[in-house]
N, C-alpha and C positions, 0 to 999 in steps of 0.2 A: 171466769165463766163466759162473759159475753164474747172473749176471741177465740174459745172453743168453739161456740153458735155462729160466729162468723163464719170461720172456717166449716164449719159443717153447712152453711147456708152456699159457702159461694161450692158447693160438692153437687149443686143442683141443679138442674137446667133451665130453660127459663118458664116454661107452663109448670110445676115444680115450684118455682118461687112465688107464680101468680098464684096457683095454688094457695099456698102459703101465705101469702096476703092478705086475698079472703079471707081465711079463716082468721088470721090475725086481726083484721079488722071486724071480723065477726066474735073476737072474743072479748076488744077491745068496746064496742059495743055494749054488752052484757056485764062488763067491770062498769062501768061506768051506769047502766040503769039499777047492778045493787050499790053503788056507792050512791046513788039520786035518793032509793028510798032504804037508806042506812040498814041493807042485809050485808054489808061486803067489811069482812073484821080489819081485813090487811089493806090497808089504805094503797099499799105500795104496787099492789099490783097492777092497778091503772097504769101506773110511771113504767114498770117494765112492758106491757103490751105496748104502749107508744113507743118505747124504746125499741120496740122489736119492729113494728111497724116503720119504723122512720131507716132502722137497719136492712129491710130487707125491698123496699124501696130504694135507697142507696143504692145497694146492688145492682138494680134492674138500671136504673139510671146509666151506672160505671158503665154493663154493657150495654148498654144503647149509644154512647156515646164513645164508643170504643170499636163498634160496628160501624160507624159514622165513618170514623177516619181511616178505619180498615178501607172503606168504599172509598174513602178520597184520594188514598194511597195508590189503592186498584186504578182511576180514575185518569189519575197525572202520570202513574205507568205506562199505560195503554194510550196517549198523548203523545 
């Protein structure tokens, strides 16, 4: 499952992923104030909203940093 959601995560642009983030860390949020006052049954789903949060951060990171050396590539080209 999760290299399904990979792959379907890196299908998306980068406002798209931020998107995405948000809301992940806004569901992430919300597990975690019903797990504070014991409404939330599935304990696990905290562990996966982090998981998902820290996966689609990854992402954004690969291209940022992959845009980088694109530009440093351009850079020493054009040198």
């Amino acid at each position: 499952m999760p290299a399904a959601e990979t792959q379907n995560l890196r299908g998306r642009n980068d406002t798209e992923l931020r998107a995405d983030l948000e809301a992940a860390h806004e569901s992430l949020f919300n597990l975690r104030f019903q797990a504070a006052t014991r409404q939330l049954a599935d304990n696990s789903q905290v562990h996966k909203a982090r998981r998902r949060v820290a996966r689609i951060k990854t992402l954004l990171k690969e291209r940022q940093i992959l845009a980088e050396a694109d530009a440093t590539a351009a850079e020493r080209g054009n040198a």
